[in-house]
C-alpha positions as CSV (number, residue, x, y, z in Angstrom):
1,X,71.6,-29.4,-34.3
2,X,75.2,-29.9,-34.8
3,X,77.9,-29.4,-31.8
4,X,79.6,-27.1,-33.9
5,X,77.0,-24.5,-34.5
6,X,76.1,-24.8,-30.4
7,X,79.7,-23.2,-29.8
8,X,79.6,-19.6,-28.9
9,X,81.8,-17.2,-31.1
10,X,83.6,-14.9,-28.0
11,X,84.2,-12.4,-30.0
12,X,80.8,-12.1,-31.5
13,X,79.5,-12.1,-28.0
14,X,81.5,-8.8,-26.7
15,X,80.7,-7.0,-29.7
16,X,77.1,-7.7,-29.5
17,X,77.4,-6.7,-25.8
18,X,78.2,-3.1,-27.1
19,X,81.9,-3.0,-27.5
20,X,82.0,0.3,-29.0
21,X,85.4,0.2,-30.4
22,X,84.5,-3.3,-32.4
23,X,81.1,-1.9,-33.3
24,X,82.6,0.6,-35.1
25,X,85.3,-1.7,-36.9
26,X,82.8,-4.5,-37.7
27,X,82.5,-5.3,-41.8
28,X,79.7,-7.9,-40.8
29,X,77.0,-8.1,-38.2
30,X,76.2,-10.4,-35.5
31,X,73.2,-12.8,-35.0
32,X,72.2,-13.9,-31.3
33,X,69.8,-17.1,-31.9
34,X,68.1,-16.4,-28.3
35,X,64.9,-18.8,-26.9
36,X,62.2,-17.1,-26.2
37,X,61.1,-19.4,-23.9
38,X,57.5,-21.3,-24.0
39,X,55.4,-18.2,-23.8
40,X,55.9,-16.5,-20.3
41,X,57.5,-13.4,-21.1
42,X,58.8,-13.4,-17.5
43,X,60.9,-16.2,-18.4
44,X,63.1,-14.8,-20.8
45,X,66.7,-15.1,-19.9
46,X,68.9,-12.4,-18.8
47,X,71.3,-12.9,-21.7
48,X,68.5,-12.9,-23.9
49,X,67.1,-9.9,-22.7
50,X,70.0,-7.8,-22.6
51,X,70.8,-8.8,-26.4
52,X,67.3,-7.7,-26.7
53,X,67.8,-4.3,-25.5
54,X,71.0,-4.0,-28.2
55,X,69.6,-5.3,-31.3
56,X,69.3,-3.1,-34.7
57,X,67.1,-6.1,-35.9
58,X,65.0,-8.7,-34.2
59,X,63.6,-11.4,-36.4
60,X,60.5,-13.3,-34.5
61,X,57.0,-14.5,-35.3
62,X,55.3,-11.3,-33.7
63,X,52.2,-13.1,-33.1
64,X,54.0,-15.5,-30.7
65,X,56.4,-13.5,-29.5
66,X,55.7,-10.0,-30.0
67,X,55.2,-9.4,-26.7
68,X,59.2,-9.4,-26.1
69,X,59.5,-6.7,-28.2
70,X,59.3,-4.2,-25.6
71,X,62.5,-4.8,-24.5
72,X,64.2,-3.7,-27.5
73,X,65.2,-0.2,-27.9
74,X,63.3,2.2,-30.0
75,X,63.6,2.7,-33.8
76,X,64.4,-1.5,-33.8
77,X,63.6,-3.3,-37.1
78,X,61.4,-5.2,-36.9
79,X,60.9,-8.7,-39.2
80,X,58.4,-10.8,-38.9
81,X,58.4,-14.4,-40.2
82,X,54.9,-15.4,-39.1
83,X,53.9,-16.6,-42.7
84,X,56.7,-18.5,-43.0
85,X,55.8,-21.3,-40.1
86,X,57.1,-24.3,-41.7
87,X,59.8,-22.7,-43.7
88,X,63.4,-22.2,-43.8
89,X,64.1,-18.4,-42.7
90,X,67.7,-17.2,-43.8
91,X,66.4,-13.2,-43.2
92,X,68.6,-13.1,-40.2
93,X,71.7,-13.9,-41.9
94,X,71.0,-11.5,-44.6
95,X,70.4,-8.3,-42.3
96,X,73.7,-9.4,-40.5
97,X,75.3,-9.2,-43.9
98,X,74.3,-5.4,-43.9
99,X,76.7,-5.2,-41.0
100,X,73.5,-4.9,-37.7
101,X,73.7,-6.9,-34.6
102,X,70.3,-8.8,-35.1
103,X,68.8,-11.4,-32.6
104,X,66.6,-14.4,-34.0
105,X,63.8,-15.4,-31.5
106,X,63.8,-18.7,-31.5
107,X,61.0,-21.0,-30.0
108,X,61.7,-22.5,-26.4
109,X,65.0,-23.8,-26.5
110,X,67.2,-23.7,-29.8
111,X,69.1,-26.7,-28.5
112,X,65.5,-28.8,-28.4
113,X,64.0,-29.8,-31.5
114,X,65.3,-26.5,-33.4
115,X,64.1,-25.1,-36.8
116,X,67.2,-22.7,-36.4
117,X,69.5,-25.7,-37.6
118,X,70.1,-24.3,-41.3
119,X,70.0,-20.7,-39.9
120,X,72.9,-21.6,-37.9
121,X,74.8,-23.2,-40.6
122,X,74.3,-20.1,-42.9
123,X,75.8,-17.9,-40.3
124,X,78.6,-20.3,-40.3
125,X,78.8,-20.2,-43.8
126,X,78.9,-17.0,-44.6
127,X,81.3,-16.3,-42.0
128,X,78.8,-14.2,-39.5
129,X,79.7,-14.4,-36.1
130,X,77.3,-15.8,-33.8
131,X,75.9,-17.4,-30.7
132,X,73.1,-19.6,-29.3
133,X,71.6,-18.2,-26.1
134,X,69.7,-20.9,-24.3
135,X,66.1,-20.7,-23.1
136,X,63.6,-22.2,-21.2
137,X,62.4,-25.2,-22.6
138,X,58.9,-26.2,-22.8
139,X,59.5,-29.6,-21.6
140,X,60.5,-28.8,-18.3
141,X,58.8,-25.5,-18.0
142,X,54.4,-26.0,-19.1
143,X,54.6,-29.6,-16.8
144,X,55.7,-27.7,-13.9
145,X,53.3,-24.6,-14.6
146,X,50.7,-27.3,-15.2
147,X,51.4,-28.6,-11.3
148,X,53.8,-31.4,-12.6
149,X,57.1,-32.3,-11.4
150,X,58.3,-34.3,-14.6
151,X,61.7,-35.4,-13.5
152,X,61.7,-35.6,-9.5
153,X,61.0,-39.0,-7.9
154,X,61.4,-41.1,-11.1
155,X,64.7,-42.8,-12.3
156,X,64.1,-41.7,-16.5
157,X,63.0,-38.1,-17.5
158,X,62.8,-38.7,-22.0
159,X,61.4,-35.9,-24.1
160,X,60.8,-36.6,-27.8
161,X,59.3,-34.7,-30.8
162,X,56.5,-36.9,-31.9
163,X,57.3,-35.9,-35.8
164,X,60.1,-37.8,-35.5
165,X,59.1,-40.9,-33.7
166,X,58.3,-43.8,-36.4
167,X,58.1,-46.7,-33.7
168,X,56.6,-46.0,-29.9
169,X,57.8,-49.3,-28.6
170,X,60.8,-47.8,-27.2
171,X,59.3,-45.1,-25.6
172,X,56.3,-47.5,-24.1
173,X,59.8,-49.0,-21.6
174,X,60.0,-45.5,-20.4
175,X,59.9,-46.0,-16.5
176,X,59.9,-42.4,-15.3
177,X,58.0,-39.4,-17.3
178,X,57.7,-39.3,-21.1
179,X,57.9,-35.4,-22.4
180,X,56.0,-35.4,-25.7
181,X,56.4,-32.1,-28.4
182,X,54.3,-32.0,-31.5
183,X,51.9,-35.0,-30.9
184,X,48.3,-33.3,-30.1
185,X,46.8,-34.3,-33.5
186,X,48.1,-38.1,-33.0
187,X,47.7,-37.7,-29.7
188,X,44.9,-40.5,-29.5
189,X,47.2,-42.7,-31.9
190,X,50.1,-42.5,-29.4
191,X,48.1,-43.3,-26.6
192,X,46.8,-46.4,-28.5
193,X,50.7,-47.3,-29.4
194,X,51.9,-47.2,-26.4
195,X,49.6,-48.9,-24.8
196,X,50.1,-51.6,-27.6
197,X,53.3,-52.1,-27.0
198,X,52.9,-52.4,-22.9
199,X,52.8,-49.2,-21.4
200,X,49.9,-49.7,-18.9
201,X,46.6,-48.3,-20.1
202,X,46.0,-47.1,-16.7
203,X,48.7,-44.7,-16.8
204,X,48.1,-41.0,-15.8
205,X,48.5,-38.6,-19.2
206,X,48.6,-34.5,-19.2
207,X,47.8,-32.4,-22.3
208,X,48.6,-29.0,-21.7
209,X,47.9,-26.3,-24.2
210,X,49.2,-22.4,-24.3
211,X,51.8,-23.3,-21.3
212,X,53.1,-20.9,-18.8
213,X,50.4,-18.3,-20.4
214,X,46.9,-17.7,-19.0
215,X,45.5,-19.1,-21.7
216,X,46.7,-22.3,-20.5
217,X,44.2,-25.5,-20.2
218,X,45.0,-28.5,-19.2
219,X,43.0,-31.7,-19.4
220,X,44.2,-35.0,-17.3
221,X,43.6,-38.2,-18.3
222,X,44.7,-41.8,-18.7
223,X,46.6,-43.4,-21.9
224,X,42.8,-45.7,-21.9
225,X,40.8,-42.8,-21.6
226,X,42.6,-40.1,-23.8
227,X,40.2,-40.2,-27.0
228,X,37.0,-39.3,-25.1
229,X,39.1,-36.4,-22.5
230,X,40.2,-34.9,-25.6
231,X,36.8,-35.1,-27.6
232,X,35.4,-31.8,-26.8
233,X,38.5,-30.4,-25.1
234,X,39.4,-28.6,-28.3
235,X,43.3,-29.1,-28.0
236,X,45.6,-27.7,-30.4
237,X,49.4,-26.8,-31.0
238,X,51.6,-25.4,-29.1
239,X,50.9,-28.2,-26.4
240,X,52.9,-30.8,-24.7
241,X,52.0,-34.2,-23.6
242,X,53.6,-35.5,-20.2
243,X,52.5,-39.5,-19.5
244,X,53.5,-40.7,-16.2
245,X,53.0,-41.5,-13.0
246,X,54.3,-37.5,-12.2
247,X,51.1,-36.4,-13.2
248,X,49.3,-37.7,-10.4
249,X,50.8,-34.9,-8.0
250,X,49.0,-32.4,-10.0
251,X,46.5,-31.9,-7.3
252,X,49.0,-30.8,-4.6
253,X,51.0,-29.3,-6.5
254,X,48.9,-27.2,-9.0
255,X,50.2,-23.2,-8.7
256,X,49.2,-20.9,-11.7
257,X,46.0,-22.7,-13.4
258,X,44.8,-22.2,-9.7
259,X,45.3,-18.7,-9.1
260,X,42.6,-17.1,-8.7
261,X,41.6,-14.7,-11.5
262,X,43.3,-17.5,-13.8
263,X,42.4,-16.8,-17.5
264,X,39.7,-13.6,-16.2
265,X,39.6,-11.3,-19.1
266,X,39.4,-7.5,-17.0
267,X,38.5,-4.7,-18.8
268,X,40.4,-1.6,-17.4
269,X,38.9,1.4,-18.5
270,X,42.6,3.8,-18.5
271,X,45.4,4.2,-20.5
272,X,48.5,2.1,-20.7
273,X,50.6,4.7,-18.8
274,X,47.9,5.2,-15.9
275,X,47.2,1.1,-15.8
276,X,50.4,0.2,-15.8
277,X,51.0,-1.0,-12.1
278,X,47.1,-2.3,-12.2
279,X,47.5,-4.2,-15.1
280,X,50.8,-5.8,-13.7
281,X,49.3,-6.7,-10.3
282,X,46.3,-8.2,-12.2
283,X,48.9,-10.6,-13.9
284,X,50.2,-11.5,-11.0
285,X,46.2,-13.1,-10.1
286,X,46.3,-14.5,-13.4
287,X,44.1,-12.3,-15.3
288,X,44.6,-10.5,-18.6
289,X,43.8,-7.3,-18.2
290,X,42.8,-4.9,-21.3
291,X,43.6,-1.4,-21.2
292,X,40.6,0.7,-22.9
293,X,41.2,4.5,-22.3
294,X,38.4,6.2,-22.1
295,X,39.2,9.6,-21.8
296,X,42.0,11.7,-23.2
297,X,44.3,14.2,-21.7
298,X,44.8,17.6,-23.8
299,X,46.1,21.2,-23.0
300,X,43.8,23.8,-21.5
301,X,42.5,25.8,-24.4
302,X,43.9,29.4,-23.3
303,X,47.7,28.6,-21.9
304,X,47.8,32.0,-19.9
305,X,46.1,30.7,-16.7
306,X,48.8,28.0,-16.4
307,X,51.9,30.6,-17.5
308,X,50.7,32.9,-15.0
309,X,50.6,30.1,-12.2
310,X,54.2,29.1,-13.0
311,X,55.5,32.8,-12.6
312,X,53.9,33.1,-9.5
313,X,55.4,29.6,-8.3
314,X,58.4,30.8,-9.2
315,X,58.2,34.2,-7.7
316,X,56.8,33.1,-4.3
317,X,53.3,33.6,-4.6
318,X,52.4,29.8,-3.2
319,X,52.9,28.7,0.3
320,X,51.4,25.1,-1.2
321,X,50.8,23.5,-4.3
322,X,48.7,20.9,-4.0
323,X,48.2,17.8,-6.7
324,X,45.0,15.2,-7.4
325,X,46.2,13.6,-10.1
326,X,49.0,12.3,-11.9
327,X,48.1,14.1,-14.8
328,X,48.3,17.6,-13.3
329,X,52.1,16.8,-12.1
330,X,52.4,15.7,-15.6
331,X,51.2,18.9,-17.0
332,X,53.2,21.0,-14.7
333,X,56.1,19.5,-15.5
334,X,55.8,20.1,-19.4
335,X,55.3,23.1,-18.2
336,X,58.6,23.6,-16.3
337,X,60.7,22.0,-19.5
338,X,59.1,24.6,-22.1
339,X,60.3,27.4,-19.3
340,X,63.8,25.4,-18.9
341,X,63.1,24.8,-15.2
342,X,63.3,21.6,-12.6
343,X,62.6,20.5,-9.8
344,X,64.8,23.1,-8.0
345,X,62.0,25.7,-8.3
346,X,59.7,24.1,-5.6
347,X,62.4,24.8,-3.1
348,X,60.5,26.6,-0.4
349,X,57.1,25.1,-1.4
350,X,55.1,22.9,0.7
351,X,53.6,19.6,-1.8
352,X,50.4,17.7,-1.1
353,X,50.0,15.1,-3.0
354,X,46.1,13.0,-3.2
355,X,47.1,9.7,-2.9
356,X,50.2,6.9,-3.3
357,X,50.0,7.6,-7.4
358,X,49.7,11.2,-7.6
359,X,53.1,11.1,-5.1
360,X,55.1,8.3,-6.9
361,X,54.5,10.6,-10.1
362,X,56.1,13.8,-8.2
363,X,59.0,11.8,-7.0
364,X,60.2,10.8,-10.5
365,X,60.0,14.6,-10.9
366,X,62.3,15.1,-8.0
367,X,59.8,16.2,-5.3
368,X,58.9,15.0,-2.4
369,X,55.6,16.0,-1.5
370,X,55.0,17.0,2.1
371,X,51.4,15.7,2.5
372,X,49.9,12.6,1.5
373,X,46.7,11.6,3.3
374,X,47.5,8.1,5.4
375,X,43.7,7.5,5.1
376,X,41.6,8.0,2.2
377,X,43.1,8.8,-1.0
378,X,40.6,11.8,-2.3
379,X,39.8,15.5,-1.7
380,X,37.9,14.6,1.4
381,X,40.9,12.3,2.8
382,X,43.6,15.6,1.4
383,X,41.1,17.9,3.7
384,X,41.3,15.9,6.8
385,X,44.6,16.1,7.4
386,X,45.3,19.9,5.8
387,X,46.6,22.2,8.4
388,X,44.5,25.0,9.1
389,X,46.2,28.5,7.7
390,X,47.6,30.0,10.8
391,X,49.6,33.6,10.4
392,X,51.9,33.1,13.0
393,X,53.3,30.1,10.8
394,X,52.4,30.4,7.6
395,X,53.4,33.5,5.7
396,X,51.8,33.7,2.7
397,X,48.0,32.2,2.6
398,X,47.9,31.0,-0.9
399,X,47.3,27.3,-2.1
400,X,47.8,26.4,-6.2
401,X,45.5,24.4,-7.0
402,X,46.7,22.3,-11.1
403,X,43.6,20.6,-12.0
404,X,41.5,18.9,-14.6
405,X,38.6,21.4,-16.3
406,X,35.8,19.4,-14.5
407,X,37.6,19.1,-11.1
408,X,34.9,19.1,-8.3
409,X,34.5,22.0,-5.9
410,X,35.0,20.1,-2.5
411,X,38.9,20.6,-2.0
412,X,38.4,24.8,-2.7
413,X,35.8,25.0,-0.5
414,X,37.2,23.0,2.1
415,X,40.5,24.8,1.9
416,X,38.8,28.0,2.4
417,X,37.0,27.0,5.6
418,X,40.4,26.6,7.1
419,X,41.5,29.7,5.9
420,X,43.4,29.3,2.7
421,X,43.2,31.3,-0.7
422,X,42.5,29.3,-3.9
423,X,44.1,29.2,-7.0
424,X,42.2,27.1,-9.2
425,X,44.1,26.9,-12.4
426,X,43.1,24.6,-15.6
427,X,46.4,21.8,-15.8
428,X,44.3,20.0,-18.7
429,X,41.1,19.1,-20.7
430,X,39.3,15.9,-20.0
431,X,37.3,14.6,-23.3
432,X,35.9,11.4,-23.9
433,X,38.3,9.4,-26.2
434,X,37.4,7.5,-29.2
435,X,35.5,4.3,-29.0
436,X,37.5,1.2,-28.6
437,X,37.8,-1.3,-32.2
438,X,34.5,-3.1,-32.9
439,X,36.0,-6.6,-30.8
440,X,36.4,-4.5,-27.7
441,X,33.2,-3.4,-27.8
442,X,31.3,-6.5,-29.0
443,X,32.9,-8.2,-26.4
444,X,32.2,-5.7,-23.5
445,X,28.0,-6.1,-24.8
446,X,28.4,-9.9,-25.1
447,X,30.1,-10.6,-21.8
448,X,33.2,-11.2,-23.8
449,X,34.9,-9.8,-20.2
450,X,34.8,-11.6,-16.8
451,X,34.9,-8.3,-15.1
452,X,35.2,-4.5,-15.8
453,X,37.5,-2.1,-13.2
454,X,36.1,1.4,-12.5
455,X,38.3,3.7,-10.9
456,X,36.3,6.8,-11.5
457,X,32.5,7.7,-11.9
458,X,34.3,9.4,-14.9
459,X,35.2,6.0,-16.1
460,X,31.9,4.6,-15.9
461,X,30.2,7.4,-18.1
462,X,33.2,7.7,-20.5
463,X,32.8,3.4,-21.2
464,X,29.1,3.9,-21.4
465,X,29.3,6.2,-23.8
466,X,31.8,4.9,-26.2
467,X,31.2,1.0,-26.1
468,X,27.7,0.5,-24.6
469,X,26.8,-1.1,-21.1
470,X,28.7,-4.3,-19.9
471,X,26.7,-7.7,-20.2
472,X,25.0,-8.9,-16.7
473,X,27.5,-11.1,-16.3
474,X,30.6,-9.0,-16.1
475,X,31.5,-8.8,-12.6
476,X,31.5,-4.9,-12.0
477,X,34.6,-3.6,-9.3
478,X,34.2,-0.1,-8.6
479,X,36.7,1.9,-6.3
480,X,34.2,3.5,-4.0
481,X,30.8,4.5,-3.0
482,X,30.4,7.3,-5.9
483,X,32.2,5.7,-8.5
484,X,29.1,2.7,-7.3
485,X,26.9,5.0,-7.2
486,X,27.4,6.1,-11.3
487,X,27.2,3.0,-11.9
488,X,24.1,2.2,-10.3
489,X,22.7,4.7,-11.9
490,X,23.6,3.3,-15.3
491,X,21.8,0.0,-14.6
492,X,25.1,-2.1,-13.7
493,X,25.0,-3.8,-10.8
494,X,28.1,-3.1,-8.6
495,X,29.3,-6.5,-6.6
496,X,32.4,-5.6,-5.7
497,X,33.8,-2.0,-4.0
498,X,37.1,-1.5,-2.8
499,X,37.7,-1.3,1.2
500,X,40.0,1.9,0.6
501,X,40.0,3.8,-2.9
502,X,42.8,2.7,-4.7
503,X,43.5,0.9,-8.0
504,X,45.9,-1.8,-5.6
505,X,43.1,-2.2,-3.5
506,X,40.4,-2.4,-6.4
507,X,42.3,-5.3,-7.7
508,X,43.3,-7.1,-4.5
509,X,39.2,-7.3,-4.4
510,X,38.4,-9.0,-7.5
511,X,41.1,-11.2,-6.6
512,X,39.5,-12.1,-3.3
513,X,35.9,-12.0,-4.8
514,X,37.4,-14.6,-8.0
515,X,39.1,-16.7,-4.9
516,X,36.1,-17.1,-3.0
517,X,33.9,-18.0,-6.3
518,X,36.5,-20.6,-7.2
519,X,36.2,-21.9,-3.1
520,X,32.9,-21.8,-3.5
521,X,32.6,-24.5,-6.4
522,X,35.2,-26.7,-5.4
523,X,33.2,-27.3,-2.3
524,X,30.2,-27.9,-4.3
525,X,31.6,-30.7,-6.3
526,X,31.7,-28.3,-9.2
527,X,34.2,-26.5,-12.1
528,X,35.1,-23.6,-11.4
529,X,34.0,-21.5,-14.7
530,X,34.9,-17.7,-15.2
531,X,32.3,-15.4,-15.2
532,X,31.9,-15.5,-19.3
533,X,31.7,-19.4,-19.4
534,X,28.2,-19.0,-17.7
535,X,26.3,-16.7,-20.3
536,X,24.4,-18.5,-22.7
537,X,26.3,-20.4,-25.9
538,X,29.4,-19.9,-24.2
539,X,32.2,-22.6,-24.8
540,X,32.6,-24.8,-21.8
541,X,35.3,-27.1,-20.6
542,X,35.8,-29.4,-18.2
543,X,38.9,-28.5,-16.2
């Protein structure tokens, strides 16, 4: 890439930052080339991001980077140019021309080995204000998530594209780390060249594939060795080569492919919105967590019940109101907006809340609940700590109850031994949502998943019934002893339960239970496999 096209337009810059004034005057558009980095989508810049979030159109191969797209704003054009790998790409520079602020995706690093070269030269061209944004390349970023420090300790750090190298005797003198892009397919020829021309067949050699993803896999060799470590290994593009003494430190210094629910495919049986935190603490184990809801959330049939509860909220019929679920603070809610009320009209109200989830959801409404149980997070753990209804204190006697249609007795009748009056009102419906696609569920029969999350006997039923049992070798987590139970009585066998009924604690299990299984080989001399490497015909790697 030219020097020229690397210089950022200042002007271009503030108007793609949202100067509303220049938005307005602009004739032409703007196009941000911004790295996407090598595939973390954590490690996307903050420039890049923020252009992100202002784009009219983002132009990306969506199968590699569609991932990013959440941080755009809603209603973005979308263009996707993942049929034309290879090729030249000028749809940037023509949606610019239609006067939109558009942001090109580029892979890694525009400034390393670029295919953005001719973009940028069109935007230059054609007069279209511009500018590179920088990202994390792939040479410094899959060594070091691969446990390899590629520059520290050696006096030469050289990264080259291997399309481009003719002769490998240069390369051979190398006398620190040698960063190789595009070379998996000649991979063994390299090795053989270099060595041929004096590099040291005894020299250590990484090839990692998918970095800084958890589909990462790396396989460590030596330059002599190479051909028969890549054999079976089943290594394709995007990878990167590092030879070098570095490599050696992997061992110590080996972080992500050692975490430990690295690569674990976990099935979580809820809905994006209600798996969101679970799924995100799973990442940080190194899973990859799959959201399949299971059930679906709908309006009670009849609507009086619930406008009949809000009146009497309203009019100070309640002395509490008291929520199990997310949902049913989601439901009142909706209900308060189609009345044109807020959070203003529990003033007066004492809130209980069921657990940590159920209370995060009624502080984004603006309320602060006045009860959440310190212990356990159910009915029975709400009951425990529920003050008895005492006159003297309490003046009215009458506790609102929001709940699903198949919400279990236990609270009411609890509530009532201490003295309270019950109103039990229908929030929402419960039904059983549609069955997953036909991959989901093949995979769930065929121990496609290393391990499947219930956090509700509700959960287990629901997956049962629309995707069939999960193979023996799915490791089954279950949140307590009657989500266990369900399951039990399905025919799974439960090996891990939660030690306090939450979806943090569910997952902080698995991770514990994946840790110790991973311990557990290592001491035996062995690789550690995930739980769907050990059913029958299933690929398996040496690590």
């Amino acid at each position: 890439m030219s020097s020229g096209s690397q210089i950022s337009n200042t002007s271009g810059a503030e108007r793609a930052a949202g100067d509303s004034g220049a938005a307005e005057a602009r004739v032409t558009g703007f196009v941000a080339f911004v790295g996407a980095g090598p595939g973390d989508e954590g490690l996307l810049t903050l420039r890049g991001a923020d252009l992100l979030s202002r784009a009219d159109v983002v132009v990306l191969d969506q199968e590699a980077y569609g991932g990013l797209l959440g941080r755009c704003r809603p209603g973005v054009k979308v263009v996707d140019i993942a049929a034309e790998a290879g090729a030249v790409s000028l749809k940037a520079v023509r949606e610019a021309k239609t006067g939109c602020r558009v942001v090109r995706l580029c892979p890694g690093d525009p400034g390393f080995f670029s295919s953005v070269a001719e973009e940028v030269a069109a935007c230059a061209k054609a007069d279209i204000e511009f500018e590179i944004v920088p990202g994390v390349p792939p040479a410094t970023a899959v060594p070091l998530y691969a446990g390899i420090a590629p520059a520290t300790g050696v006096p030469e750090f050289r990264v080259v594209d291997a399309d481009q190298v003719d002769d490998w005797a240069p390369h051979a003198a190398c006398e620190g780390t040698l960063v190789i892009y595009n070379g998996v397919s000649a991979a063994v020829a390299v090795a053989k060249a270099l060595v041929a021309s004096g590099k040291p067949d005894t020299t250590p050699v990484a090839v990692t594939q998918n970095g800084t993803t958890t589909e990462q896999y790396t396989v460590v060799s030596t330059l002599a060795r190479l051909a028969a470590d890549l054999k079976h290994a089943g290594i394709a593009e995007p990878a990167v080569i590092v030879v070098g003494d570095a490599v050696a430190g992997r061992d110590k210094l080996s972080w992500f492919e050692s975490k430990p629910l690295f690569g674990w495919r976990v099935l979580v049986p809820r809905t994006k919105e209600q798996s969101a935190g679970l799924s995100d603490q799973l990442r940080s184990y190194g899973a990859v967590p799959e959201e399949v809801p299971t059930i679906s959330v709908e309006p009670p049939r009849t609507p009086q019940q619930m406008d009949r509860a809000i009146k009497g909220l309203v009019t100070g019929r309640y002395e509490w109101v008291a929520f199990t679920s997310a949902n049913a603070v989601k439901a009142i809610r909706e209900k308060f907006e189609e009345y044109g009320l807020d959070a203003r009209a529990f003033a007066g109200l004492k809130v209980a809340a069921v657990g940590e989830a159920t209370a995060k959801a009624l502080v984004s409404f603006g309320v602060k609940p006045d009860l959440v149980p310190v212990g356990e997070h159910s009915s029975e753990g709400l009951l425990a700590e529920w003050p008895p209804y005492d006159s003297m204190l309490d003046p009215i006697n009458r506790v609102l109850l929001p709940r699903a249609d198949i919400a279990t007795e236990t609270l009411i009748a609890g509530l009532t031994e201490l003295g309270w009056e019950c109103d039990d009102v229908t929030a929402y419906r419960t039904v059983r949502a549609a069955p997953p696609p036909e991959p989901i569920r093949v995979a769930i029969k065929s121990g496609g998943f290393d391990a499947v999350l219930f956090t509700s006997s509700s959960t287990v039923r629901n997956l049962v019934g629309i995707a069939g049992k999960p193979h023996t070798v799915t490791v089954i987590a279950v949140i307590g002893p009657q989500t266990a139970k369900t399951a039990e009585e399905f025919g799974l066998r439960v090996d891990i339960m939660a030690d306090s009924p939450s979806a943090s604690a569910l997952a902080s299990a698995l991770a514990d239970y994946g840790a110790k299984q991973r311990q557990a080989a290592l001491a035996a001399g062995d690789v550690p496999r995930r739980p769907s490497q050990t059913r029958r015909g299933a690929r398996r790697r040496a690590r």
